[in-house]
MARMAR-770901 format. One record per residue (C-alpha): residue number from 1; residue in one letter; x, y, z negated. Coordinates in Angstrom, 3 decimals. Last residue first. Layout:
N
(NUM A (X Y Z))
...
This chain:
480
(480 X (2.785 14.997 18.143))
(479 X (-0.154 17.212 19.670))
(478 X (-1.122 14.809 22.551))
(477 X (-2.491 11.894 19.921))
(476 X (-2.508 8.820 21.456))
(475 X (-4.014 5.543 19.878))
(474 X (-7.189 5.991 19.999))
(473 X (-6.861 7.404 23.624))
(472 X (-7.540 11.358 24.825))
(471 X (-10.255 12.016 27.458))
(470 X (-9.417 14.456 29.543))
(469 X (-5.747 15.023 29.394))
(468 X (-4.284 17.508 32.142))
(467 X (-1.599 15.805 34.362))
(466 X (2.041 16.634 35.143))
(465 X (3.054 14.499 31.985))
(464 X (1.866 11.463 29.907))
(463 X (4.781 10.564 27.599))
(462 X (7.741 8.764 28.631))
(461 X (9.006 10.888 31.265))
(460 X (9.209 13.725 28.874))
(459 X (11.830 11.526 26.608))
(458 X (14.099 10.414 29.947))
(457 X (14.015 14.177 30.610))
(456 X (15.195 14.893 27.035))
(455 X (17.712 11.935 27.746))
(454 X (17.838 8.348 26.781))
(453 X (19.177 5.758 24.914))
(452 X (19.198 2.374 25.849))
(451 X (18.162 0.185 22.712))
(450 X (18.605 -3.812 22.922))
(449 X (16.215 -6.621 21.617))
(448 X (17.947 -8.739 18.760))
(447 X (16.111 -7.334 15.858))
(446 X (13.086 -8.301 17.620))
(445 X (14.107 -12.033 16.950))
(444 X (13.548 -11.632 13.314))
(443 X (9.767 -9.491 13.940))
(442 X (8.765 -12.782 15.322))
(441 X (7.872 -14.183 19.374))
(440 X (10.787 -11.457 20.961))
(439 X (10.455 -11.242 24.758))
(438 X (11.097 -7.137 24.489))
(437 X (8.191 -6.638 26.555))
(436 X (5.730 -8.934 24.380))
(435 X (7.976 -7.377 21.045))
(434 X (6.396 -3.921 22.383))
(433 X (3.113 -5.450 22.858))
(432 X (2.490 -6.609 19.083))
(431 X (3.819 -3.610 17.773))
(430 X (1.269 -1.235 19.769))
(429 X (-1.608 -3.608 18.669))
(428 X (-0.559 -3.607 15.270))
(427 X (-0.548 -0.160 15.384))
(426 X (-4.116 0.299 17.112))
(425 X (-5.493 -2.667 14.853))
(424 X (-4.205 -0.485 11.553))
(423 X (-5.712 2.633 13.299))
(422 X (-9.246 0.708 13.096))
(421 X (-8.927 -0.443 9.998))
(420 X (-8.327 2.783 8.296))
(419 X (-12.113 4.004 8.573))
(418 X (-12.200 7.025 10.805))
(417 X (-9.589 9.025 12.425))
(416 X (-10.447 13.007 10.520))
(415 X (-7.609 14.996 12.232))
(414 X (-4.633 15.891 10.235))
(413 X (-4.223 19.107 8.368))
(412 X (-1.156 20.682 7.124))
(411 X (0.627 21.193 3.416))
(410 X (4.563 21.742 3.590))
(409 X (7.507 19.385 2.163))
(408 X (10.968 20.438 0.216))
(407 X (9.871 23.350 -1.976))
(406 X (12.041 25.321 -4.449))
(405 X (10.476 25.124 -7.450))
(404 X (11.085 27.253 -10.441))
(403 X (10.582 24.862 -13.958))
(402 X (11.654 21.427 -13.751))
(401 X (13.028 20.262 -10.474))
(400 X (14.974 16.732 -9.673))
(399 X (13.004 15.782 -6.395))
(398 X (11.162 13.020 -7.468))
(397 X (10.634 15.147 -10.863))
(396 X (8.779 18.214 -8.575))
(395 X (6.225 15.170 -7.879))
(394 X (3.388 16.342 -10.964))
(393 X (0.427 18.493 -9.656))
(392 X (2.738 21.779 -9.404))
(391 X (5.068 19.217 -7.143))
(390 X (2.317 18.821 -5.055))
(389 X (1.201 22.083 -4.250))
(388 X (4.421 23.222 -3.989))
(387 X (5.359 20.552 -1.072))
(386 X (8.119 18.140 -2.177))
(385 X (5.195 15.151 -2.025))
(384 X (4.264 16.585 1.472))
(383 X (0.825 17.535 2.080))
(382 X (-1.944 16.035 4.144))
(381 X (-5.472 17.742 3.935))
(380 X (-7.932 16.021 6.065))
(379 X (-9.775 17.260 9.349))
(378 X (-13.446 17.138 10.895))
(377 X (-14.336 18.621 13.825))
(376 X (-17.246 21.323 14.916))
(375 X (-14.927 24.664 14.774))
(374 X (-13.190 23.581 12.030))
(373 X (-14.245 21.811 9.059))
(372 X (-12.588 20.142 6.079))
(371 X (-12.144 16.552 4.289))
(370 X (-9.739 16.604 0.947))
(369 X (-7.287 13.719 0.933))
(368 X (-8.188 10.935 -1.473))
(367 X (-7.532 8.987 2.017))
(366 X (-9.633 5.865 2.558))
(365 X (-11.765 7.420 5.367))
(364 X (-8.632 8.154 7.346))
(363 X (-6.884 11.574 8.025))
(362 X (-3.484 10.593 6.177))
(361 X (-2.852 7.342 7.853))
(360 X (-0.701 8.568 10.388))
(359 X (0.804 11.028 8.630))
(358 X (2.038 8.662 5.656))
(357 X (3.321 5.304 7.380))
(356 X (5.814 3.289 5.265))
(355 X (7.571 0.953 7.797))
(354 X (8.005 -3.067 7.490))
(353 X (11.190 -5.512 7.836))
(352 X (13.568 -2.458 8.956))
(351 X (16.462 -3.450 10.999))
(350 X (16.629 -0.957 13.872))
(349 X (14.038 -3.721 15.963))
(348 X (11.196 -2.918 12.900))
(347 X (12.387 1.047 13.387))
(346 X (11.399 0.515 17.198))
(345 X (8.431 -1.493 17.081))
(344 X (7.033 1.232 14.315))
(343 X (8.353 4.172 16.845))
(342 X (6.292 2.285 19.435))
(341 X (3.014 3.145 17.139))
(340 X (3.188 6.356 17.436))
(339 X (4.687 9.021 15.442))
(338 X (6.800 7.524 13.220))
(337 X (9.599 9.263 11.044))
(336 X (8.894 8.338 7.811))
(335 X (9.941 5.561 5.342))
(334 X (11.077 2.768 6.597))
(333 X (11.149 -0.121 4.586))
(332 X (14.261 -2.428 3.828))
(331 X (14.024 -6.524 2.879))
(330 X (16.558 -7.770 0.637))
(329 X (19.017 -11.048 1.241))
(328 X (22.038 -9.198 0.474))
(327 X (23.652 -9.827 4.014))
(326 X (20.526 -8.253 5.682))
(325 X (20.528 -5.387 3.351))
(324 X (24.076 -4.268 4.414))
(323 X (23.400 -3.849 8.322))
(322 X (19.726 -3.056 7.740))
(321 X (21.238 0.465 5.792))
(320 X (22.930 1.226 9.020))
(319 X (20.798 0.780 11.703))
(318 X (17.906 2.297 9.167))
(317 X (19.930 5.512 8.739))
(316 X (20.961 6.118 12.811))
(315 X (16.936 5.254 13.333))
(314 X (15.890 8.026 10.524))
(313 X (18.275 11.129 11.681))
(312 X (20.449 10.972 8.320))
(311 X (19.860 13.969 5.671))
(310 X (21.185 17.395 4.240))
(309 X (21.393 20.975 5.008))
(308 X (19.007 21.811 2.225))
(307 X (16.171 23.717 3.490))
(306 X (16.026 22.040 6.989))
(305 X (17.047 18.726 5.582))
(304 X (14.340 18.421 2.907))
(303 X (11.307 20.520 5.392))
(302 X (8.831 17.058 5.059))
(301 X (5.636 17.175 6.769))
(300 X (6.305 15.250 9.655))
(299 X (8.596 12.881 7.663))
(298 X (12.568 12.372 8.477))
(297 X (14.049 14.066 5.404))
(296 X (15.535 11.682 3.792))
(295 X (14.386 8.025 4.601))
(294 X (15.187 4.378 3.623))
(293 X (13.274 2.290 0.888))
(292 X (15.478 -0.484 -0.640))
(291 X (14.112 -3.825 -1.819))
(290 X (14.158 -6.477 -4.933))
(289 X (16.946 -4.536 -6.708))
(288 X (19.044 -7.020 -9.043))
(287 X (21.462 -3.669 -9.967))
(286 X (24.602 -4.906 -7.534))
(285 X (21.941 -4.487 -4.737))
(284 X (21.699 -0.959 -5.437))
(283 X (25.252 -0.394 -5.030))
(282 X (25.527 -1.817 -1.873))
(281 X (22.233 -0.458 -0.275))
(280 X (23.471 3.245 -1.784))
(279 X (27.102 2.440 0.245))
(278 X (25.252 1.626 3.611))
(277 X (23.482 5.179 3.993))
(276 X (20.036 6.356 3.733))
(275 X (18.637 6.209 0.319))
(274 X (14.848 6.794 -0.797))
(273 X (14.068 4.739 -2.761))
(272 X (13.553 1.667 -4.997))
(271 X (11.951 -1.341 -4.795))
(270 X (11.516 -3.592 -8.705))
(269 X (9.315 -6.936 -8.209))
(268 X (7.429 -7.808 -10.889))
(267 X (8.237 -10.540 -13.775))
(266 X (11.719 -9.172 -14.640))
(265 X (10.605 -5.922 -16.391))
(264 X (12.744 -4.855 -19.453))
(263 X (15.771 -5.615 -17.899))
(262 X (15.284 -4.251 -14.710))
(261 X (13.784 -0.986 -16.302))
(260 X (16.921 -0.303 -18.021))
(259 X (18.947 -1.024 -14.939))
(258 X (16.910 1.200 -12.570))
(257 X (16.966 4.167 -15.453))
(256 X (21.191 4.205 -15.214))
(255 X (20.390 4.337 -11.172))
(254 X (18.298 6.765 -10.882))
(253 X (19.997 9.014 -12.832))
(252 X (23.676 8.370 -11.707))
(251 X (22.345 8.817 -8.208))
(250 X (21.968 7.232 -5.006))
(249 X (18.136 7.193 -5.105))
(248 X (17.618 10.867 -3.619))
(247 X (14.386 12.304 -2.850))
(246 X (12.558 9.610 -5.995))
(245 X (9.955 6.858 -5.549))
(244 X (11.116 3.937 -8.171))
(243 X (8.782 1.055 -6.406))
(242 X (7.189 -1.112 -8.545))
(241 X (5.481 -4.093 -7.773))
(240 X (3.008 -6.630 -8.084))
(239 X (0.897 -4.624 -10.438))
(238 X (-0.758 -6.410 -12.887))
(237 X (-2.599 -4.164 -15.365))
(236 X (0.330 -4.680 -18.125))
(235 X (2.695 -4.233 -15.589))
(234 X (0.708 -0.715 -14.091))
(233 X (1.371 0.342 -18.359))
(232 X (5.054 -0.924 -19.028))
(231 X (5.721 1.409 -16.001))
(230 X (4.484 4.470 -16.848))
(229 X (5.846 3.728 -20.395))
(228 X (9.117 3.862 -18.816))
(227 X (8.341 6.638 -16.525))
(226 X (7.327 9.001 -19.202))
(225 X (9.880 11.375 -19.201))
(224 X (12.025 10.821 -16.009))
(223 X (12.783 8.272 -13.139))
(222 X (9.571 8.145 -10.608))
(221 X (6.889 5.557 -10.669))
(220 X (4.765 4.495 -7.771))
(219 X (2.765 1.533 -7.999))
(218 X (2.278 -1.709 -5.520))
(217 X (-0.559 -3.748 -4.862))
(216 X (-1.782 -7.174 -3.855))
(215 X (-5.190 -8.220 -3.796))
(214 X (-6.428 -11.192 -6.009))
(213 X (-6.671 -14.500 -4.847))
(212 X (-4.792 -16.252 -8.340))
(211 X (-0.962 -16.409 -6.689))
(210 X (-1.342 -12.887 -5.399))
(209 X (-3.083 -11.978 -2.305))
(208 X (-2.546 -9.886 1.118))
(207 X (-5.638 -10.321 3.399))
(206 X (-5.037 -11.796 6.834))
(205 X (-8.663 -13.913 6.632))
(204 X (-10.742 -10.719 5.611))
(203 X (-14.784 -11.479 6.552))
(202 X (-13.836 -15.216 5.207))
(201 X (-12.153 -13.876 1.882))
(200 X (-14.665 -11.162 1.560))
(199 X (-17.505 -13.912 1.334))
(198 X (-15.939 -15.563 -1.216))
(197 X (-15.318 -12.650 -3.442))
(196 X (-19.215 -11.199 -2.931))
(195 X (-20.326 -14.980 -3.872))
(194 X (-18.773 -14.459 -7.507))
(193 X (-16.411 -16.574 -9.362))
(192 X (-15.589 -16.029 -12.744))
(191 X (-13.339 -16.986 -15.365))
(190 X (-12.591 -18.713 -18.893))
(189 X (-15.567 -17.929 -20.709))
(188 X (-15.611 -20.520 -23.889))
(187 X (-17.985 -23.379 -23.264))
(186 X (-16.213 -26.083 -25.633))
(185 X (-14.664 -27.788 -22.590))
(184 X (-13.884 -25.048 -20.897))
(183 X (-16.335 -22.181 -18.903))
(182 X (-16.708 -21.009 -15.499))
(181 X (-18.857 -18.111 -14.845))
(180 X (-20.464 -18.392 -11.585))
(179 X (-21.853 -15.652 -9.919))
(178 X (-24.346 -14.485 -7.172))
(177 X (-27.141 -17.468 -7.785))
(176 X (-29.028 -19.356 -5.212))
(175 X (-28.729 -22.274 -7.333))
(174 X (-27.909 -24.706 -4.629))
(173 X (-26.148 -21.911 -2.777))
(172 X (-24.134 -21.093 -5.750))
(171 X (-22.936 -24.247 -6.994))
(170 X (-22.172 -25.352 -3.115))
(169 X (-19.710 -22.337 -2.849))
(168 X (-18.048 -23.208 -6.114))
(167 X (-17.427 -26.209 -5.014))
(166 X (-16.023 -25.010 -2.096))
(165 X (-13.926 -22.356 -4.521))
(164 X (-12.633 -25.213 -6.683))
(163 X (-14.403 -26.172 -10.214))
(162 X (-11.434 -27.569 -12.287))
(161 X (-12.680 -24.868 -15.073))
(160 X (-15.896 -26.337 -15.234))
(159 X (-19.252 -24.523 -13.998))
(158 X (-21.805 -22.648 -15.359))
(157 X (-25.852 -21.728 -14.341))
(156 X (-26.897 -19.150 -17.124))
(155 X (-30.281 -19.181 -18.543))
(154 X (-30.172 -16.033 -20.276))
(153 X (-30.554 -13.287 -17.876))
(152 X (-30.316 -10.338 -19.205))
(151 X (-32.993 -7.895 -20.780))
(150 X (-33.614 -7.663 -24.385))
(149 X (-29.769 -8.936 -25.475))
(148 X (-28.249 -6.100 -22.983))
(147 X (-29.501 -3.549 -25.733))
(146 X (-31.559 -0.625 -24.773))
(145 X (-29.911 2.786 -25.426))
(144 X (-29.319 3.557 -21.324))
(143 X (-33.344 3.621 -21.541))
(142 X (-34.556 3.726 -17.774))
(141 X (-34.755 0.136 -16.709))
(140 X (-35.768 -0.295 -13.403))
(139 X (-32.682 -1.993 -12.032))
(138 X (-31.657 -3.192 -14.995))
(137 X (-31.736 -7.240 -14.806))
(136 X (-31.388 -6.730 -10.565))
(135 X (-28.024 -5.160 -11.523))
(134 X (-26.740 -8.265 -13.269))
(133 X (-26.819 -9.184 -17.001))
(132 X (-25.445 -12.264 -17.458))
(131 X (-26.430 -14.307 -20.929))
(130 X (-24.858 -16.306 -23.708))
(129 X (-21.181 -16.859 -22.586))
(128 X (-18.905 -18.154 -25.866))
(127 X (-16.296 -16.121 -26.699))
(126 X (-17.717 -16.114 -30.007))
(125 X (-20.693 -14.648 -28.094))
(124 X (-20.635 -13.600 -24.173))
(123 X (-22.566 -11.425 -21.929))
(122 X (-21.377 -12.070 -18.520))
(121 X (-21.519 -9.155 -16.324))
(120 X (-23.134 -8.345 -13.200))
(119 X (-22.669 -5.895 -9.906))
(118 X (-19.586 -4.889 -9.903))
(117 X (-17.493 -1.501 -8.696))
(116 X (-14.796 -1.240 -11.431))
(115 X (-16.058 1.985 -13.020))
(114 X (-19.810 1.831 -11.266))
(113 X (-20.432 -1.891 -13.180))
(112 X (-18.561 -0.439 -16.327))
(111 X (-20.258 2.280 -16.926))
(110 X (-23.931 0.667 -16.012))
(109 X (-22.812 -2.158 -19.106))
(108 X (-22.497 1.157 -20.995))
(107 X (-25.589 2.501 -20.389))
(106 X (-27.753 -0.933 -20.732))
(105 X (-26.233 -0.945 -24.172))
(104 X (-23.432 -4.111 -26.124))
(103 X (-24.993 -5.705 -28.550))
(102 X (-25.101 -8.719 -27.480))
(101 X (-21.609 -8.819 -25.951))
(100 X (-20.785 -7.497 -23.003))
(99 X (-17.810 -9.120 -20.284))
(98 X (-15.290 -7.332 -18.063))
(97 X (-13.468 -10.975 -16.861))
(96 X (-10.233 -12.181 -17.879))
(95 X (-9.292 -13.884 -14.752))
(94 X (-12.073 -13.685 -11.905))
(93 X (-11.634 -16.817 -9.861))
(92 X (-10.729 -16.575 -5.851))
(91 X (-10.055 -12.563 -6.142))
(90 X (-11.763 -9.117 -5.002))
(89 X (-11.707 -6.109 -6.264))
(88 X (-10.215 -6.548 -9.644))
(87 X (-6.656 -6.255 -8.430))
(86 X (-7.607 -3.158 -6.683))
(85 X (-9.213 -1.363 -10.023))
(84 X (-6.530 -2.530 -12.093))
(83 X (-4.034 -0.523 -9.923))
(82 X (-6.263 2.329 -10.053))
(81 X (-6.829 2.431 -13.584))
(80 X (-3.118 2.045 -14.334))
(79 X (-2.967 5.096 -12.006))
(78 X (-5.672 6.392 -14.373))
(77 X (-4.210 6.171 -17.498))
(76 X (-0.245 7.216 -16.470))
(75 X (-1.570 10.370 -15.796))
(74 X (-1.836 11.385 -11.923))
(73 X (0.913 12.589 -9.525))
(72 X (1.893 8.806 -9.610))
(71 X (0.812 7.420 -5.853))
(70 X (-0.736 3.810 -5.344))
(69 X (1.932 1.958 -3.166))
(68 X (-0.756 -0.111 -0.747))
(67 X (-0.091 -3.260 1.027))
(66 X (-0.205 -5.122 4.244))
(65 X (-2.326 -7.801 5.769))
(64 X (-5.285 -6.213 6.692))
(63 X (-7.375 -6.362 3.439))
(62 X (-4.334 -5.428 1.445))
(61 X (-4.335 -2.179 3.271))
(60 X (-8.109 -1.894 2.548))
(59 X (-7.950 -2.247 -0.635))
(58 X (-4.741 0.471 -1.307))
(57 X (-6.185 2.676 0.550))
(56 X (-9.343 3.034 -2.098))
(55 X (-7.536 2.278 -4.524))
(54 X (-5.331 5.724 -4.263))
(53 X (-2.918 6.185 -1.055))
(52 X (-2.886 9.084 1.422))
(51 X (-3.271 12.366 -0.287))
(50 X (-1.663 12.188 -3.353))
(49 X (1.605 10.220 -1.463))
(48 X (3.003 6.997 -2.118))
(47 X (2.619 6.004 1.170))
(46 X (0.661 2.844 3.419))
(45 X (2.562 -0.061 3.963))
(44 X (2.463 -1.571 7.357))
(43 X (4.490 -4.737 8.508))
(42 X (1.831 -7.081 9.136))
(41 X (0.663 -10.370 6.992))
(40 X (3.361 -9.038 4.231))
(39 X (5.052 -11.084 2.032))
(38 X (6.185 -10.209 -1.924))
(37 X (9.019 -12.275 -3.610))
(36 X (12.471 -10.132 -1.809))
(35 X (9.959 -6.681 -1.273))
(34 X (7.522 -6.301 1.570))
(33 X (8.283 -9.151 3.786))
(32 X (7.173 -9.871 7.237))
(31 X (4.192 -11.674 9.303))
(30 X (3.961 -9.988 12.777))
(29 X (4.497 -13.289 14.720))
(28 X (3.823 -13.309 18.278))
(27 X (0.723 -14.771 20.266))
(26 X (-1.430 -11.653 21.091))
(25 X (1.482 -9.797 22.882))
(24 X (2.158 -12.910 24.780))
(23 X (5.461 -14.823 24.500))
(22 X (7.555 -15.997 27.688))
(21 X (9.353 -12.895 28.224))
(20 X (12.792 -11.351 30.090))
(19 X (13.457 -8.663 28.645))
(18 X (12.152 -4.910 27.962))
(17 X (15.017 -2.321 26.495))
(16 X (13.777 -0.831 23.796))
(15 X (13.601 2.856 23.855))
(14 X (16.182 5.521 22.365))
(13 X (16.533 9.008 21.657))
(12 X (12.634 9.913 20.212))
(11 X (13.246 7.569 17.358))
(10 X (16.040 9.538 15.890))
(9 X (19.359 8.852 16.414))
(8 X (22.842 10.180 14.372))
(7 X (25.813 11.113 15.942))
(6 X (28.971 10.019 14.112))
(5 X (30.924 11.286 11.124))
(4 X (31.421 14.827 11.682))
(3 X (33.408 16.002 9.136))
(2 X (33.690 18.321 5.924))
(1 X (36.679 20.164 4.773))
């Protein structure tokens, strides 16, 4: 017969206990880690979900400091696509640069340039560059059919490959030029550096990046049919991570396909999820995993442990997944459950080194989400990954399904928020003045604050109350 093992806490049961401070909210330490090799500038990942993260998301999550897991309810093509599409956004020297060649057509240079969002290309020869066509080269050119050969520029400015980015800076201004291939000693095309690339990195100082300046990102794979070749493909593109996204990680399943694709892949790191109890940590760790995702059932549009009886409340689950990840050296992300941004301080306190946010993200620009209208205010479309709408678009294998589904997540509506950034700074902001009341100057000491828990009345006093809301906060929302 089953037991009762303990009581299990959300969120809503406990609060931090302030102490006695000397740091200010602006002066502590948000910096974390995202997988065992990957850091984090704040401790925000944005979901694996078809309406939250795409490029789009994932750019501007690198941008502020954290990273993006690009879903997988799309073919294996164009996830690769989006991966490559983030890692070419922005970097210190373009490696392996889109190039034309002579022959190449004014309509497919403009293919490319709209594809991966550029505004020039080297046009190369033997390997050897030749020409740059830019956007200014085409702008009134109306036959696609024209060669590149009749209309680039072919007095190309160059630089070394031990060129530096300051250098690089002073090339550019002297020539008043946008890019700057840089070429070896027998003037093969080795990289690029481009102006728009050096200004991002001064407009985005807390940006994520790899060891050669480009963005960081993360891919979603699952466990069945194609996820091998799923994988081999966002590796090949240069994803910095994968994270196995299935319901339940502590299975046979997941866990026979976890050592396959450990082997095979041992130049990215490998996270996998979800899991929500000590003994999955444990035996997760013993298969060289480079992070654990913890969460069943606690998201706002998830239904898993109403329909099938099963699940941890999401601070009890942390608490006790922390305990074993700790020891192993492997940083844990919380998956669902926050509300506001105190829930964020709270999970990071629980033991989690960064949170996966889906709702709260969901009704930004950077969403793939569809936008509607009612009565004079914009709203996205949000929708569970075990919702049928989703799983009919290609999740039903995170939650072991074939043919009949039986749902595990809903579709809703968020409100439209605005560009990402802006809720980013409100959560940050939240985070950093929760550790200011705790006293803790990093995200290590805050897992030394205390919880008190608290009663439904204790809850209610918490929240605004007795008073109508006029004007409602940024970082408020009164239907939560």
């Amino acid at each position: 017969m089953a037991n009762i093992d303990k009581i299990g806490l959300a969120f809503d049961d406990v609060l931090i206990v302030p102490g006695k401070s000397s740091v200010l909210p602006k002066d502590v330490d948000v910096k974390t880690k995202f997988s065992r090799h990957i850091p984090l500038n704040i401790p925000i990942l944005s979901a694996a979900m078809d309406t939250v993260t795409e490029s789009d998301m994932a750019i501007a999550m690198a941008r502020e400091g954290g990273i993006g897991v690009i879903h997988k309810n799309m073919s294996i093509e164009r996830q690769a696509e989006e991966v490559e599409r983030v890692k070419r956004y922005e970097s210190g020297i373009v490696q392996n640069p889109i190039t034309l060649s002579l022959h190449s057509t004014i309509g497919e240079a403009k293919k490319y340039m709209e594809k991966y969002n550029i505004s020039g290309l080297p046009v190369v020869k033997n390997k050897k560059i030749v020409g740059i066509l830019t956007k200014r080269d085409i702008l009134f050119e109306e036959n696609d059919n024209k060669k590149v050969e009749k209309v680039m520029t072919k007095k190309v400015i160059t630089a070394p490959e031990r060129t530096d980015i300051d250098e690089a800076l002073e090339i550019l201004k002297k020539h008043r030029i946008e890019k700057l291939p840089i070429v070896d000693d027998k003037g093969h095309l080795k990289g690029l550096i481009t102006i728009k690339d050096i200004t991002k990195r001064k407009l985005y100082p807390n940006s994520i990046k790899d060891e050669l300046g480009r963005l960081r990102v993360s891919g979603a794979i699952g466990v069945s049919g194609d996820a091998m070749d799923r994988a081999k493909a966002l590796v090949s593109v240069g994803v910095d991570c994968l994270v196995i996204d299935t319901a339940h990680a502590h299975t046979k399943k997941v866990m026979d396909f976890l050592k396959k694709a450990r082997d095979k892949f041992n130049t990215v790191d490998i996270i996998v999820g979800n899991i929500v109890t000590k003994d999955a940590v444990k035996d997760l760790v013993d298969l060289g995993v480079d992070g654990v995702k913890v969460g069943i059932g606690p998201g706002s549009i998830c239904t898993t442990r109403v329909i099938s009886g099963a699940g941890v409340p999401q601070l009890t689950a942390i608490m006790d997944c922390a305990e074993i990840a700790r020891k192993s050296g492997i940083p844990l992300i919380a998956d669902g459950g926050i509300k506001y941004s105190g829930d964020i301080t709270k999970a990071l306190a629980g033991g989690a080194d960064a949170v996966m946010l889906g709702a709260l993200l969901a009704g930004t620009e950077e969403t793939p989400g569809e936008t509607q209208f009612l009565e004079g205010r914009r709203f996205k479309v949000y929708r569970g990954m075990g919702s049928i709408d989703a799983m009919e678009a290609g999740s039903k294998d995170r939650y072991f399904q074939e043919d009949k589904l039986v749902p595990e997540g809903v579709v809703s509506r968020v409100p439209f928020r605005g560009p990402v950034s802006e809720v980013i700074y409100q959560l940050v902001g939240g985070v950093r003045s929760g550790m200011g009341y705790a006293g803790t100057p990093n995200i290590s000491a805050l897992r030394n604050a205390k919880f008190i828990r608290i009663t439904r009345q204790g809850l209610r006093e918490s929240h605004p109350h007795d008073i109508t809301i006029i004007k409602e906060p940024p970082n408020y929302d009164i239907t939560r």
